[in-house]
N, C-alpha and C positions, 0 to 999 in steps of 0.2 A: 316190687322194686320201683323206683322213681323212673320216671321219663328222662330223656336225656336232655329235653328239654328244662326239666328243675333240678336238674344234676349241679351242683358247686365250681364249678369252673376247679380245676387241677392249678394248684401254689407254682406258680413258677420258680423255676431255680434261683438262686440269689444271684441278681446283679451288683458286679464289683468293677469299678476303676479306676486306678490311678492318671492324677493328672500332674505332670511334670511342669517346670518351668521352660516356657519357649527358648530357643535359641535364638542366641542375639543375631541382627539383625545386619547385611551387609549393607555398607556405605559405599556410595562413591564409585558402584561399581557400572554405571548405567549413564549415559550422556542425557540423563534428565534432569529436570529441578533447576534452581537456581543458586548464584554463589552466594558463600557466606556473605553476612553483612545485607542482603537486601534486604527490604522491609516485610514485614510477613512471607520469607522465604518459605517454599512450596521445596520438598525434596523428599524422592524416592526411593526409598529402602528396599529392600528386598523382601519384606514381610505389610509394609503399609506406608503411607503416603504420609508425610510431616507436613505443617504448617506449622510456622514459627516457632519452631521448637517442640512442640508440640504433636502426639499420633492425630489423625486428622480422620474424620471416616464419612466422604463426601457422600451426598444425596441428591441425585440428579433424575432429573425425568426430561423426556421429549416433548417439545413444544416446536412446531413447523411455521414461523410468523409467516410464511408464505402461503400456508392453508388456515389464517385467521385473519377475521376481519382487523384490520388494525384497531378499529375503535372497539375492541376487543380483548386486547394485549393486553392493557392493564388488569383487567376483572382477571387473567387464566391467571400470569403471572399471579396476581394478590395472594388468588387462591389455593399456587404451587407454594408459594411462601408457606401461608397458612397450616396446610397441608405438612408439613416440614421438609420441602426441600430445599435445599442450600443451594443449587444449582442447575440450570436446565440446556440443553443439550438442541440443538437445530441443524438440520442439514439446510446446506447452500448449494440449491438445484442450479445446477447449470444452465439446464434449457430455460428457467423463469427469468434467468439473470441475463442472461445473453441469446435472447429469442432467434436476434442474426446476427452472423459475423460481425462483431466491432460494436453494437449495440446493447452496451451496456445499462441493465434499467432498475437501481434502485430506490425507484420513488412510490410511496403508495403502501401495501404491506408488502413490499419489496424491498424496505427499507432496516437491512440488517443493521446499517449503525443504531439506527430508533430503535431498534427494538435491544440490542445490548445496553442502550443507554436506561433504557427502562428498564431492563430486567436488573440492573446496578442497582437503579432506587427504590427498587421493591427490597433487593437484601440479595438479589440472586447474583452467583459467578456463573458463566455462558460458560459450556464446551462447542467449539464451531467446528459440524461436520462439515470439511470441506469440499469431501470427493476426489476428483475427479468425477465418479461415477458414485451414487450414492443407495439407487435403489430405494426403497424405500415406496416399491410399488408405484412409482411414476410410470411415464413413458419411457422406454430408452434408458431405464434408469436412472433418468433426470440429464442423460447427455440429449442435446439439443440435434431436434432431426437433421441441421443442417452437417453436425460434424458426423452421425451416423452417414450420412450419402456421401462423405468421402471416404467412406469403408477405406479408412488409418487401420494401426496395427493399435488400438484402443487398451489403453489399462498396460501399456508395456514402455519402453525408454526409446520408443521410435522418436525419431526426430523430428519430423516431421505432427505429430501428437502432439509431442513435450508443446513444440513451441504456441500451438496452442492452449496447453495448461496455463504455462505460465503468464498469458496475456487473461487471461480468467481468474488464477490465482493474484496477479497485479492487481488487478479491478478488485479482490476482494479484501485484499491484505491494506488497500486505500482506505477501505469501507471500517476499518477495523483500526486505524491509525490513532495509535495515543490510548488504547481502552484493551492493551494489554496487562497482565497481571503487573510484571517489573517497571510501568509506566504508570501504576495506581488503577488500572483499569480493570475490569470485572473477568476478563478473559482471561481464562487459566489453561486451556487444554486447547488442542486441534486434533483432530482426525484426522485420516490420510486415506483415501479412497473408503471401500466397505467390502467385505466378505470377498476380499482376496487375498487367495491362500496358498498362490504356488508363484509371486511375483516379489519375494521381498528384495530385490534389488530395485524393484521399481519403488515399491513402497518407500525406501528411504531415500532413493533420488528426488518423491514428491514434498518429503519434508527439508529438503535441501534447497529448493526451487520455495519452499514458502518462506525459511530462512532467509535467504537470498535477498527476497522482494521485501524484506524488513518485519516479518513476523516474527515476533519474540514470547515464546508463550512457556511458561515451563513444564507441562507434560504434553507430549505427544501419543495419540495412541494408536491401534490400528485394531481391526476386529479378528479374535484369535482363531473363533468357533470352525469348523469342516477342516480342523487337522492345518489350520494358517502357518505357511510359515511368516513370520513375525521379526525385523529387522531389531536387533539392538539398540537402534535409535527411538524405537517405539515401544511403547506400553502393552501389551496384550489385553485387550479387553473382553468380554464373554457376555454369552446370553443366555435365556432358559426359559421355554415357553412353555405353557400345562397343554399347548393344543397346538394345531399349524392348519390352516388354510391353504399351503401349500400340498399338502400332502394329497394321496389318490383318494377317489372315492371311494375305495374298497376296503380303505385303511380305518379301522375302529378306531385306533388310539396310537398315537405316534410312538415309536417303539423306545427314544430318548425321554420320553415323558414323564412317566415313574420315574426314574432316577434322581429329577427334581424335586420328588415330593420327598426322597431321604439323606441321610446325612451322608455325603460324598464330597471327598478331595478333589475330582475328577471336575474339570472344568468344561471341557469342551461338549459340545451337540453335534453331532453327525448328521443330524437333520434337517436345522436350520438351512434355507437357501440351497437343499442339496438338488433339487430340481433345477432350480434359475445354473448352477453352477455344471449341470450336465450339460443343459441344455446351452452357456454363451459361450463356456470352457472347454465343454467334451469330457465332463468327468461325471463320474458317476461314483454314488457310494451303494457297494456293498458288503451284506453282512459286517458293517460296521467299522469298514475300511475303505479310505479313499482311497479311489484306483483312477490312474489316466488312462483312459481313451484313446490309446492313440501314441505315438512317438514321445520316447521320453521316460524319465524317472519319477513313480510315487511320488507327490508332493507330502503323503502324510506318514513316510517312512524313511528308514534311512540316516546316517551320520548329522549331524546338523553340520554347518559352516561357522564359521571361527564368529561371524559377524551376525549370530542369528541366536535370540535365547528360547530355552527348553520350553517345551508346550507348556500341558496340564500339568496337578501336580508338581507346579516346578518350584526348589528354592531360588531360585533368583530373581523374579516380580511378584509384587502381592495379587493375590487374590481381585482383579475388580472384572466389575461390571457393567455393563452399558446397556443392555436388551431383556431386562430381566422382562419378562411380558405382562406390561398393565393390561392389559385385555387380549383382544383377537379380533382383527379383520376378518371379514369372509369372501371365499370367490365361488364364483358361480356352481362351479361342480361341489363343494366342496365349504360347510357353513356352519365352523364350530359354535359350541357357546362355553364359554370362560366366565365363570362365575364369580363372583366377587372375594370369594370364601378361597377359590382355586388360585388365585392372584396371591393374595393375604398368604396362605400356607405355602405358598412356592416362594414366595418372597424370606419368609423367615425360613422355612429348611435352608437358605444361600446362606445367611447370616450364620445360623447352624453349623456348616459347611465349613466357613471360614471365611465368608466375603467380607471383604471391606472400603466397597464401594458400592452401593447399590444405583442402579442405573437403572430407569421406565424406560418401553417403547410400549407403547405410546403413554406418556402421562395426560395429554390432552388431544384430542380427533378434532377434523379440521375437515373442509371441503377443496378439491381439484379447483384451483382459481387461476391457473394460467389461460390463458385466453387460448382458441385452437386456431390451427394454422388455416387459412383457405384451401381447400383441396385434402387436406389432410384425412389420411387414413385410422380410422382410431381414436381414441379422445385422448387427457391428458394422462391417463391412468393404463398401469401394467394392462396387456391384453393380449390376446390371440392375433390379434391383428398388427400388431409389432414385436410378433414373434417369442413373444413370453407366454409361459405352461401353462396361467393362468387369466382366465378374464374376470376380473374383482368391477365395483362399481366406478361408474363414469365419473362422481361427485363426491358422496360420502368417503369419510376418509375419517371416520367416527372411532373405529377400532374397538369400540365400550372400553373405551379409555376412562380412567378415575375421574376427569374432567372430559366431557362429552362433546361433540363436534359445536353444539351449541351453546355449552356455557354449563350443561345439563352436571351437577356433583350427585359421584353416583355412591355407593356402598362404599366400592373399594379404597376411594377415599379417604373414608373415615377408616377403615380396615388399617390401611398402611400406617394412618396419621398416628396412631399408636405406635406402631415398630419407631415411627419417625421421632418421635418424644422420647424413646427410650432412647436410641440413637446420639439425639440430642444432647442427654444428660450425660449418657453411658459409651457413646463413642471411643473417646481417647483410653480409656479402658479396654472397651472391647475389639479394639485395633489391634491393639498388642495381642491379644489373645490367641493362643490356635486352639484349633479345635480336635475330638478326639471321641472315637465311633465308639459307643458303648453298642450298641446292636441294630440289627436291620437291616434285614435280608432283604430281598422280590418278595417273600413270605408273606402273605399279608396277615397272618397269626403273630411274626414273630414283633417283638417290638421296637421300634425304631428310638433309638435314644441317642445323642452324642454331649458332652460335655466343652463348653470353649472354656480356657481356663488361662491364669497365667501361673501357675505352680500355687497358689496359697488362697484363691477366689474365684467367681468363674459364673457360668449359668449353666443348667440343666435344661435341656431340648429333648423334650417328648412330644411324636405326633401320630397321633391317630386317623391323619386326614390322609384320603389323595380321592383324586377327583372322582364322581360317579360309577362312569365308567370300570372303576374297578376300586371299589370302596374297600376301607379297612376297618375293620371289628372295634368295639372298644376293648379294654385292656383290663382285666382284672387282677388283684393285687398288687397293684406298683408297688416298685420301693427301689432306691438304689443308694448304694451308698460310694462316696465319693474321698478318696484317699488323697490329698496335699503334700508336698511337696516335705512342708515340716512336721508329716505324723500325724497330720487333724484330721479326723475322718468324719465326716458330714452322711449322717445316714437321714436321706427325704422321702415322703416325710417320716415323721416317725412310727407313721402306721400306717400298715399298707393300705392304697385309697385305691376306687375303682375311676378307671380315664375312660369318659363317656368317646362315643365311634364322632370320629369330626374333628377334632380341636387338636391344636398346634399352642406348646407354650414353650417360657424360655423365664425356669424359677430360677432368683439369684441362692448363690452359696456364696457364705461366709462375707454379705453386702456391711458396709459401714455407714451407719444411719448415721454415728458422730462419729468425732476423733476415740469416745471411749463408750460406743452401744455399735454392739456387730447383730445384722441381724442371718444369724446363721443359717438358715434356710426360711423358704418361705415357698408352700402352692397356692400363689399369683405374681403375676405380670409385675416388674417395675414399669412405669410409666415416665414419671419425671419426680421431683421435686421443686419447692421453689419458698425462697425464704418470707418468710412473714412476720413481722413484728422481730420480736427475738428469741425465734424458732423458725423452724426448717418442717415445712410438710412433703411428704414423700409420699406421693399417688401411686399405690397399686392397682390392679384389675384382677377380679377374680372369675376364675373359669366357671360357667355353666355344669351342673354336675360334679363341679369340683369342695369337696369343702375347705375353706381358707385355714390354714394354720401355718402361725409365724413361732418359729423359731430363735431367742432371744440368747447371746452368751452372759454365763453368767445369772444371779437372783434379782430380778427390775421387776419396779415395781408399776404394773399396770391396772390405767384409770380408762374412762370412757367407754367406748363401744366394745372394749375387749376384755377378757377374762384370762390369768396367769396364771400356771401352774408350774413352780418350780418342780423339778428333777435332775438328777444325776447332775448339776451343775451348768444347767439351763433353765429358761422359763419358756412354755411351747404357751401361746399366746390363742385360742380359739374366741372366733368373733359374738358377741350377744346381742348385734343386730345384722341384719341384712346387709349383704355390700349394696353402697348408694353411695351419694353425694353428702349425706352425711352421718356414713361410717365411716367414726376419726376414732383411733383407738390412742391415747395420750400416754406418751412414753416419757420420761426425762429427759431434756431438753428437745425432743422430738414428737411431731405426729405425723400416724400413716394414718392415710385416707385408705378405705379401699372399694373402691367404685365395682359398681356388675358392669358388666360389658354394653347394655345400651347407654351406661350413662358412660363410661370411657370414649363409646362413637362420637357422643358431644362434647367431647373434650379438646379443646384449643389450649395452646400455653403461646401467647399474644406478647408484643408491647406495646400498651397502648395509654395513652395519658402519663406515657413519660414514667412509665415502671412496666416491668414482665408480672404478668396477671393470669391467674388461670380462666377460662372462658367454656361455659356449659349452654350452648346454644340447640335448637333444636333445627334449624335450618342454616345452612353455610353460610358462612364470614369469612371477614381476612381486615388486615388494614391498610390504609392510606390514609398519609399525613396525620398520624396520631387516632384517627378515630376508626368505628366497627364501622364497617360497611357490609350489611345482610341482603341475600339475595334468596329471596324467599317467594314458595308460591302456594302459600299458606296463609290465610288470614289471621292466623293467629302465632306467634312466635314468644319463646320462653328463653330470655339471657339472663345468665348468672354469671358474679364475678366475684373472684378472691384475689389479691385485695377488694372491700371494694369503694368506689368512687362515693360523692354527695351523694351526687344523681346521674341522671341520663337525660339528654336530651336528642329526643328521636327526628329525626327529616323524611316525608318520605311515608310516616306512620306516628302512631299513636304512643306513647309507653306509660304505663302507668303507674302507680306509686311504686316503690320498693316493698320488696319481704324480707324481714326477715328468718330466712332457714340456713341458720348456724351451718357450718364458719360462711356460707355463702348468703349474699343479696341478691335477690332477684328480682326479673323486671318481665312485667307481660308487655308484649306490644301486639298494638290492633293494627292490620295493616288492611282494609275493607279493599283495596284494589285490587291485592293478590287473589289468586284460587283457578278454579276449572272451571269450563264452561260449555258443557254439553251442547253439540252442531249436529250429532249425528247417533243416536239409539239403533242398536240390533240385537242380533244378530240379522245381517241379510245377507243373505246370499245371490247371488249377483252371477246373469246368462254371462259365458266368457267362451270361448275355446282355445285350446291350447294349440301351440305351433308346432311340428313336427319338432323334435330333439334334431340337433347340429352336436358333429365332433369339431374341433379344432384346433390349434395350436401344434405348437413341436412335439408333443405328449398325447395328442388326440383325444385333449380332454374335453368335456360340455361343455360347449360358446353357448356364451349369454345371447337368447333372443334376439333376433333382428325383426321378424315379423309381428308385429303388434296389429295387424289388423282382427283380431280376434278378441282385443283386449276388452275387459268391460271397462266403461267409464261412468265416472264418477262428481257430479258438479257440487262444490260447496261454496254456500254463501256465508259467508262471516262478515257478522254487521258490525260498522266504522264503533259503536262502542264495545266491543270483544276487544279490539285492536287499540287502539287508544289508553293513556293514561298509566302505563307500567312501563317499567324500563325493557324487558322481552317479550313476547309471544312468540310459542309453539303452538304449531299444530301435530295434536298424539294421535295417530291412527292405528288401531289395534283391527289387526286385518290374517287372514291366514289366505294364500296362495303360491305362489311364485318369484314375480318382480313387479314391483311397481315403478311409477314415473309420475313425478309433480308437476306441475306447469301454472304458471300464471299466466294468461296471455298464450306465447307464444313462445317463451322460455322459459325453458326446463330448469327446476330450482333443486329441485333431489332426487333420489333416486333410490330402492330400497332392495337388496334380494332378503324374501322373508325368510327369517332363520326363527322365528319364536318371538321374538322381541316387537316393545313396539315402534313405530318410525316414528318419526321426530322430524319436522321441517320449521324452521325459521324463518316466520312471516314477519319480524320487526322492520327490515330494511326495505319492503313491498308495501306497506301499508296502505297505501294509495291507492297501489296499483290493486290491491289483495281486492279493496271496499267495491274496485269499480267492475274488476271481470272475476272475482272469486277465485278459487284455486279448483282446477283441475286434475284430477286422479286417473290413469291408467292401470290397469290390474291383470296383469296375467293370470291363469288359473294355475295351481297346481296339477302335478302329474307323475303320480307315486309310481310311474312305469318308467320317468325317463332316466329315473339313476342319481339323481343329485343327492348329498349325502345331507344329511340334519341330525342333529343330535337327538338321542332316543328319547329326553323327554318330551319331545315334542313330536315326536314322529306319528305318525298314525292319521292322519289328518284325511277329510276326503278330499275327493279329487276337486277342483272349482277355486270359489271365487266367495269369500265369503268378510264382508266387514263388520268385526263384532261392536264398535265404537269407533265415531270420534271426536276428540274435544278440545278447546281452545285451552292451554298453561298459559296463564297470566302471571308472570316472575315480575315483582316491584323489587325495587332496590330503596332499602335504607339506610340512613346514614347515624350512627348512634356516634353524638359529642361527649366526652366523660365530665361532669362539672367537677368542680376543684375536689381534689381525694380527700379524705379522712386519713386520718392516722393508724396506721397498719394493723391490725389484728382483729 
């Protein structure tokens, strides 16, 4: 008899679903939006978010201008544009803003008007988290130590507070004058404090008071997640992280975690912030119920009030988002690693789900840049030392966000910029759409499937990812078949295919290539389309392990890369080259591209020379004032464009002739400045000793080090030509131990707790200083006894102090001008 090893996998049962037509959607019913007659009016339905008539399906990510350099702000922004976000999202720290009573300071990268002014002429709408209290791993939550030492009744309608806020919100709602959405201005949204969830009478008093002060923005929102309750005046907004740093060290895998990774209604996290909320609030969650501590009624139980709308699951506000988690911070006890791949599939299970707003924390990391108090306890970041559960680092504030504390474009970037293209294209479609659970249990056998549909079109969501931790199988025989609203029953594909362990996808049913070619099923990705000449090319992506076949209604006849087989009153269309850059399979008035997935990573869809252009770069871009601007640490880079221009004219670098590789042109550029520059060869291991382990905080969790007299140290010389001649320098130190600490001189420039990864410090703005005393390294050693938690694939490590490399990243910037176009095709 066979091993059970080369046993057939057992046919699964047949998957079947029908998907109905959404229910229309309530108007009017919500004090949000704006009145008819405005100009690109913004209004709230109860199923998704309008823009001028139109379903709208916003894309925002966090960007903190107060933890980036401002001569800064233009490259993130470019690159969130790029990237495809429509809009990006900021808290307004209180303590940065208002250091001391009455001293107001927005000049410098404190300067939120600059920085909404510039996020406008990149393409982006700002949502401005306001606060009060914001969190966001500050001090004090970004309330300023001077209004903590008058221990007020903080975060409630004390009087005494309020009139506080409102001299904070005046200053800010100043800052913001004229560059509201109903005034032409890029601000469309406000927040109202953060992850409070048992005050919604205060919560709508604070949008009353920004009202007030001349704030006119048309959505309001407030954060829904730990069981919020959620004023009627406000939006509910939600989050969804693959990991938490907040969580104990004893905790493998946070127990809302999974849930993200399948197809669920259910909006809320119980997780999120449930320490910080025991710990300022006195509540505690268990077994997956918030409970008060103390005098009083359940805030996440019980009748709602006339003025407060239905949590998760509700029909009365759409689905959005604000937190979905581009990466993961770490704190001392406590140092996940969120992977790029874990980001990517958590992100699309939301869309899955039914989201229709997706929202980063963090889409870009940033450094603690508030200056510290004299005297002061603690530095400017969450700690033990001002009474928070966690001690996170003094500086870095990187989070392995898509965009890096220093400029760094990481994977997940390119990961999302996909979902982001489709979005683009497929948005106002898939707004409308709800969605509908074909299967997916906790199981990790069973298969996770759900369909979003509008009764007669829709996509298919199959995923076989969730994160390491607790991996899922791949999938043998898929097949499901999918019932309409008018009798069409869509069976994908048409033969059962096997779903490799890892990948997340989202195939169209019954897609309209033209007004008269449907392409009725398809296993790969839409991406975008965009018209050329006089036709229309439609970029797919095909799965690894997957093989592509497109589904055609109707006998078409197909030319190019693909091969047609009429049946039963379809053509099923299998590919005769490889997916690439160019596999075009040539349809009647149409062609599908369908790209593998490294070449979809370099895929941009740009405006740039004064038309939308597709863009196949091998190191990030974005534009300004019409032209590419590459940020490369590569000496060698590869741009391709459709349309495409005469020529190119490179700044900055070299470009060389054009190619031709049909339908695209391409362009090498030499850029000799860019690359790496080896300072330091190892492995070395390095004398150190470790400092006894400290508990601390309200949780008695590990504090970060105070004793550093044990550390080893580390001197590097980096000579004035390493430094010179490119628009950034990193310094990459791949090191395994504990914590380090940077120094030039005599101030400290970063700071690292090691989790796997390598540190990253930013020597452009020292260069001077860097040539004349070098950078300075301190190194704690590890110490596999004292309990700090690390992710198992890195786990194991010896005890000590060990620097496996380090090297200088020379990032040049170039500027690519398009010379006058050709004529399309």
């Amino acid at each position: 008899m066979p091993s059970d090893a080369s046993r057939t996998p057992p046919r699964p049962a047949p998957r079947r679903l029908r998907v109905t037509a959404p229910p229309v959607p309530l108007r009017d019913h919500l004090p949000l939006g704006e009145p008819a007659g405005t100009a690109d009016r913004l209004e709230v339905t109860s199923r998704w978010v309008e823009r001028d008539g139109r379903p709208w399906f916003p894309v925002s990510g966090e960007v903190h201008y107060s933890r980036v350099p401002r001569d800064r702000w233009s490259e993130v922004l470019g690159h969130a544009r790029a990237g495809g976000l429509d809009s990006v999202a900021a808290y307004v720290l209180w303590r940065a803003h208002e250091p001391e009573p009455g001293d107001f300071r927005w000049d410098g990268n404190l300067d939120l008007r600059a920085f909404v002014e510039l996020a406008a002429s990149h393409g982006l709408d700002v949502v401005v988290r306001m606060g009060p209290w914001a969190h966001g791993e500050a001090r004090h939550g970004g309330f300023p130590d001077w209004l903590v030492e008058r221990r007020l009744d903080t975060r409630t309608d004390d009087p005494a507070y309020l009139e506080l806020v409102r001299a904070f919100f005046a200053a800010t709602v100043t800052q913001l004058s004229g560059l509201g959405h109903a005034e032409g201005g890029p601000v469309v949204a406000a927040q109202m404090d953060n992850e409070l969830y048992d005050q919604p009478g205060h919560l709508a008093t604070l949008r009353e008071i920004a009202e007030d002060l001349g704030l006119r923005v048309p959505l309001w929102t407030a954060t829904g997640w730990g069981g919020a309750k959620v004023p009627r005046t406000l939006l509910p907004v939600y989050g969804a992280y693959a990991d938490g740093f907040w969580e104990d060290s004893l905790t493998p895998w946070p127990r809302f975690a999974a849930t993200h990774f399948r197809y669920d209604a259910v909006r809320d996290d119980l997780s999120v912030g449930a320490d910080v909320r025991e710990v300022l609030d006195g509540h505690v969650v268990l077994d997956g119920n918030v409970v008060l501590d103390g005098p009083g009624a359940d805030p996440g139980t019980g009748p709602l009030d006339d003025d407060l709308v239905p949590l998760a699951d509700d029909d009365v506000v759409p689905f959005a988002t604000c937190e979905l988690g581009g990466g993961m911070h770490v704190a001392y006890h406590r140092r996940p690693l969120v992977t790029p791949q874990d980001v990517a599939a958590l992100t699309l299970a939301k869309i899955g789900s039914g989201s229709v707003w997706q929202g980063y924390y963090m889409y870009a990391g940033g450094t603690q840049r508030t200056a510290v108090r004299a005297g002061q306890v603690g530095g400017e970041q969450e700690s033990h030392a001002t009474g928070y559960p966690n001690d996170v680092p003094e500086l870095t504030y990187d989070f392995h966000a898509p965009i890096g504390e220093h400029g760094q474009i990481r994977p997940h970037h390119h990961l999302l910029r996909r979902q982001h293209l489709w979005l683009a294209a497929e948005g106002e479609r898939l707004a409308t759409m709800t969605s509908t659970t074909g299967g997916g249990s906790e199981h990790p056998d069973d298969l996770r499937w759900a369909v979003r549909g509008d009764g007669r079109s829709g996509y298919l969501f199959l995923t076989t990812y969730q994160p390491a931790r607790q991996p899922l199988a791949a999938q043998h025989g898929v097949q499901v078949t999918v019932a309409f609203d008018d009798d069409v029953e869509v069976r994908v594909p048409t033969v059962p295919v096997d779903v490799p362990a890892g990948v997340s996808v989202a195939w169209p049913l019954r897609y309209a290539l033209t007004p008269g070619l449907v392409l009725r099923s398809a296993t790969a990705q839409v991406l975008t389309r965009l018209a050329v000449a006089d036709h229309e090319v439609v970029v797919l992506v095909a799965t690894a392990g997957v093989p592509v076949e497109l589904v055609l209604e109707g006998d078409v006849g197909v030319t190019g890369a693909g091969h047609g087989e009429h049946r039963d009153g379809a053509t099923v269309v299998h590919l005769r080259a490889a997916p690439g850059p160019g596999c075009v399979v040539d349809l009647p008035g149409v062609r599908i591209m369908v790209l593998d997935e490294a070449a979809a990573d370099r895929l941009y869809r740009l405006e740039v020379g004064g038309r939308d252009r597709l863009v196949l770069s091998d190191a990030p871009l974005y534009v300004q004032d019409g032209a590419l601007v590459v940020h490369t640490d590569s000496e060698q880079v590869t741009v391709s464009l459709l349309p495409a221009p005469a020529g190119l004219r490179a700044f900055g670098g070299q470009a060389g002739p054009p190619r031709d590789e049909a339908p695209w042109h391409s362009w090498s550029l030499d850029v000799p400045a860019a690359g790496h520059r080896s300072l330091l060869d190892g492995p070395r291991a390095l004398d150190a000793t470790a400092p006894e382990p400290v508990h601390g905080g309200p949780m008695d969790r590990l504090s970060t080090p105070t004793d550093w007299s044990g550390a080893a140290q580390v001197r590097l010389d980096v000579p004035r030509e390493m430094l010179d001649g490119v628009d950034r320098v990193l310094l990459r130190v791949r090191w395994r131990g504990d914590v380090g600490r940077a120094y030039v001189g005599d101030r400290m420039i970063s700071d690292h707790f090691w989790h796997g990864r390598p540190w990253d410090l930013d020597l452009t703005p020292l260069r001077d200083e860097v040539v004349e005393q070098g950078v300075r390294l301190e190194l704690l050693p590890w110490d596999g006894d004292a309990g700090v938690w690390v992710d198992p694939t890195v786990r194991g490590i010896q005890d000590g102090v060990v620097v496996d490399d380090v090297e200088v990243v020379r990032v040049a910037r170039v500027r690519l001008e398009l010379e006058e176009a050709e004529p399309w095709g």
